[in-house]
N, C-alpha and C positions, 0 to 999 in steps of 0.2 A: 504494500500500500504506500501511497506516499507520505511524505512527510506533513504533519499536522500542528503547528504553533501554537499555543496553547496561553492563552491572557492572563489571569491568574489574578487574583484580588493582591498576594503577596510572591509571586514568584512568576516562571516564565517557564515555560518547558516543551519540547519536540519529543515528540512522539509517533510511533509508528511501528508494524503490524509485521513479522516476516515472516513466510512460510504458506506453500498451502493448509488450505483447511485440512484439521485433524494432525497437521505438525508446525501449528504455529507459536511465537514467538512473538511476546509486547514487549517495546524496549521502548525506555521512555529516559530522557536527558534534562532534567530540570537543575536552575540556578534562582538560588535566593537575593541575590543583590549582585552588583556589575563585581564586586573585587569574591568574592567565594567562587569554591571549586566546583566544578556542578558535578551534582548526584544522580547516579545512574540504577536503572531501576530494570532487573531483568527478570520478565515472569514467562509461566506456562501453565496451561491446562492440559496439555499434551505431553508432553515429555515427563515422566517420572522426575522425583525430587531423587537426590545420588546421595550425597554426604552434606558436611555443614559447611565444609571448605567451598572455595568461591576461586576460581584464576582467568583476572580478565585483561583483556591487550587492546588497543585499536592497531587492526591491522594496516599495510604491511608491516608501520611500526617502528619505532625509533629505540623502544627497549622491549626484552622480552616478556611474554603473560604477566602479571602480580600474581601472587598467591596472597589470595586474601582469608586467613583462617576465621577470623570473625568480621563478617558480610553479617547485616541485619536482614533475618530472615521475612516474611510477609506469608499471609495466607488470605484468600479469598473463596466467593461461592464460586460452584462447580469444580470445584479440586484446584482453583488455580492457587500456585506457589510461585513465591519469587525474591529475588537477592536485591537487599540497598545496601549499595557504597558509593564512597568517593572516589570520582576516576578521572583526573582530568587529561587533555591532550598533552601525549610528553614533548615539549617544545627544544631539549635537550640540551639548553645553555650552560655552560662550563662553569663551574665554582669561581675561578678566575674572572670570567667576563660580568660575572653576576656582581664579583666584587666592587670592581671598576664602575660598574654604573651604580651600587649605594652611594660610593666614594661621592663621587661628582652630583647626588639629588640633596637638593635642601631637605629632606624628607627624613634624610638619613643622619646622624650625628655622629660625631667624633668618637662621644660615649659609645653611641651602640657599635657603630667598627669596632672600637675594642672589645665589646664583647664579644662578639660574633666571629672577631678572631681565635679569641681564647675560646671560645669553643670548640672550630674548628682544629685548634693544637693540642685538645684532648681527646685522650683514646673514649671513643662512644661507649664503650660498655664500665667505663671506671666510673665513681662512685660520684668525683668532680664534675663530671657532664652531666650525669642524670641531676644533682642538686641546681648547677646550672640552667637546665630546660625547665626546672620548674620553678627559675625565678621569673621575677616578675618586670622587671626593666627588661631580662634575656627576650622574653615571650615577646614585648614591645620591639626591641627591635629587629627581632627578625620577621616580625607581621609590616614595619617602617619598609626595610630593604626589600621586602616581597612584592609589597604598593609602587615601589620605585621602579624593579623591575620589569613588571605589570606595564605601567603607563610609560616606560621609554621608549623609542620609536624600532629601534634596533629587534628591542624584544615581539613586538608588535609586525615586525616585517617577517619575523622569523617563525612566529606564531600563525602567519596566513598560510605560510609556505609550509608546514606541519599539517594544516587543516588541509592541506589542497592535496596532499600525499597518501589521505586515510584510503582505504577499498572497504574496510568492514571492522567488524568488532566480534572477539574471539571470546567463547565464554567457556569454560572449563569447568569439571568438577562437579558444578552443582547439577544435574541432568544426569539422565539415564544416557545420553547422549553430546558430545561435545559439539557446539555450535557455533557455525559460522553467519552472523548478519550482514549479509551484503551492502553496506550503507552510502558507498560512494565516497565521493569527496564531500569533506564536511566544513568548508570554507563557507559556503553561500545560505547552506544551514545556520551557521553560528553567527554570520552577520546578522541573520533575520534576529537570532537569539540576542546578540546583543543591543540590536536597537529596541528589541520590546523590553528592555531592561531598563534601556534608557528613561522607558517612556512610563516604563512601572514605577520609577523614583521620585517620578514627578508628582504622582498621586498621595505622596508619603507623606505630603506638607512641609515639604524640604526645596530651599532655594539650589535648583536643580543645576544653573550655570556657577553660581558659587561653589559647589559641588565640582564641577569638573578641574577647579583650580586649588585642592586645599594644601594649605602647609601642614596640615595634619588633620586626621581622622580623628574620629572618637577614641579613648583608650581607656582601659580599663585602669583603674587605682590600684587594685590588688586583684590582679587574672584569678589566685589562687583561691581567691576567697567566694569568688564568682561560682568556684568548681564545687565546694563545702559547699555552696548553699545550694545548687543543685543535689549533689548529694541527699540533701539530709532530705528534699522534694519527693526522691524514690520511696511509694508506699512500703511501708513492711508488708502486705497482703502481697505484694507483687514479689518481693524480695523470697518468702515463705512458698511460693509457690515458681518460682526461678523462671519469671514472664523476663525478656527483654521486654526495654521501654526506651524511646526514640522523644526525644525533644527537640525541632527547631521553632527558634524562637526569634523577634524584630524588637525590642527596643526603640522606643522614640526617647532623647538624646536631649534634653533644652540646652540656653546657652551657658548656664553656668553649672555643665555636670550631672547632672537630675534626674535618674529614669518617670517620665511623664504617663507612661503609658508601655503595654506588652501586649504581643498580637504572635499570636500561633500559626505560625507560618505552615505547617506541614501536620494536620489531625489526623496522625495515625496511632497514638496510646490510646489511653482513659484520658477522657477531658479532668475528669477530677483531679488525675495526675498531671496534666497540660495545665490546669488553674492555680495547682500548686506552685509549679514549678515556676511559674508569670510571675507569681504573686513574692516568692522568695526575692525575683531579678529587681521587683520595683523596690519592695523593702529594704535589701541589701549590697545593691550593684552601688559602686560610686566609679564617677566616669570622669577622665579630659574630656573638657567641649569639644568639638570638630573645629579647628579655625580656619577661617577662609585664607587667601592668597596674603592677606596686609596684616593677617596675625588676628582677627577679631575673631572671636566665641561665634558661632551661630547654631542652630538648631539643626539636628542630625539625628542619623541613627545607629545602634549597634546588632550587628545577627553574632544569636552564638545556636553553637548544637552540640548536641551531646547522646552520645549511643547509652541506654545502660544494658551489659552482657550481667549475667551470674558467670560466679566462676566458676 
């Protein structure tokens, strides 16, 4: 079938159908705001459910499958089942060059290079990185240099030329059957996607051109604390009975810090569990304003998500 664009009160998303009847395939591409990864959504009524493991690629491909061990499973009528993850297009920019363009954005700080160096200069699995990724200046800047490289023009050329490369998208593991969805080039797709993003930001009550110039985004005061209070959101009824539970969530953002408001971008838990979890972000998130291009506070938003697995 072809491709189907999708409007969405808080998000945007392409969708479409592969397979004949009795061996088909919904693969669905949705993105919550212009800077988030989009979530990819792979079901069947057809095809047997396999294992819990998940291994997904865009074909031809610029790196090999992921193995995703924990994919957020889904269930629907008529037996359909299906896998949510994060999958975005691998654009495959070098550590090096990725550096180079922090270095050079107003976006990025002298501060955070140093961070993001000293993280880079320790071994991932020692005790020093893991304490590091869970600070909280760390978390900011490597969300500052990801913004940066996101919006440089380099990244951007390189990123069309990625999307124009795709033939399909390879899904492993989870099926009775390993599947290939033929999907073409995904350049002219993802335009369409990014412009309805554009136009879904508009509706947010956010100065939409201010927006596309800011010296800085929203940030969080304390990321860590944001995570504890979702935490504490997850019901024990759910925990006692080992449901996953899936939170994304928007933030409306004032100018001096403030969560104003909380809107569920994606109702696939317990709402009760989704009214929790709002209601923890408004009470206990404290926020940087977004400020515009000349340094002023203005009104913004923040998305966060959060998977919850049993262990």
């Amino acid at each position: 079938m072809p491709w189907n664009l999708d409007y969405d009160d808080d998000s945007c998303a392409l969708k479409r159908v592969f397979g004949e009847e009795g061996q088909q395939a919904y693969f669905e591409l949705r993105q919550y705001d212009p800077h988030g990864d989009p979530q990819v959504i792979v079901g069947s009524a057809d095809f047997e459910a396999r294992s819990p493991s998940l291994a997904v690629g865009w074909l031809p491909g610029r790196s090999l499958p992921t193995l995703h061990v924990r994919s957020f499973e889904l269930s629907g009528d008529g037996g359909y089942h299906g896998r949510l993850v994060s999958m975005p297009i691998n654009v495959g920019f070098s550590e090096e060059r990725a550096r180079d363009i922090a270095v050079a954005s107003p976006l990025v700080t002298d501060e955070a290079i140093s961070l993001l160096d000293r993280f880079n200069n320790l071994d991932p699995g020692s005790r020093d990185a893991q304490h590091l990724a869970e600070d909280n200046d760390f978390i900011l800047a490597l969300r500052a240099s990801r913004d940066a490289l996101h919006s440089s023009p380099e990244y951007i050329a390189e990123r069309n030329v990625a999307e124009g490369e795709i033939t399909g998208f390879f899904v492993g593991e989870a099926f009775s059957e390993n599947l290939i969805l033929e999907t073409g080039e995904m350049n002219m797709p993802m335009e369409a996607m990014r412009n309805c993003l554009d136009e879904l930001v508009s509706h947010w009550g956010v100065d939409v051109e201010a927006h596309r110039n800011l010296s800085q985004r929203v940030r969080p005061a304390d990321y860590a604390r944001i995570v504890r209070s979702l935490r504490r959101a997850y019901p024990n009824r759910m925990q006692v009975q080992r449901q996953p539970g899936y939170i994304r969530a928007r933030l409306d953002i004032s100018p001096t810090g403030e969560p104003t408001g909380c809107h569920i971008q994606a109702p696939i838990s317990q709402p009760d569990f989704e009214r929790e979890a709002c209601e923890q972000l408004v009470d206990e998130g404290e926020f940087y304003p977004a400020l515009d291009e000349y340094g002023n506070p203005i009104a913004s938003y923040y998305t966060v998500a959060i998977v919850y697995l049993p262990n």
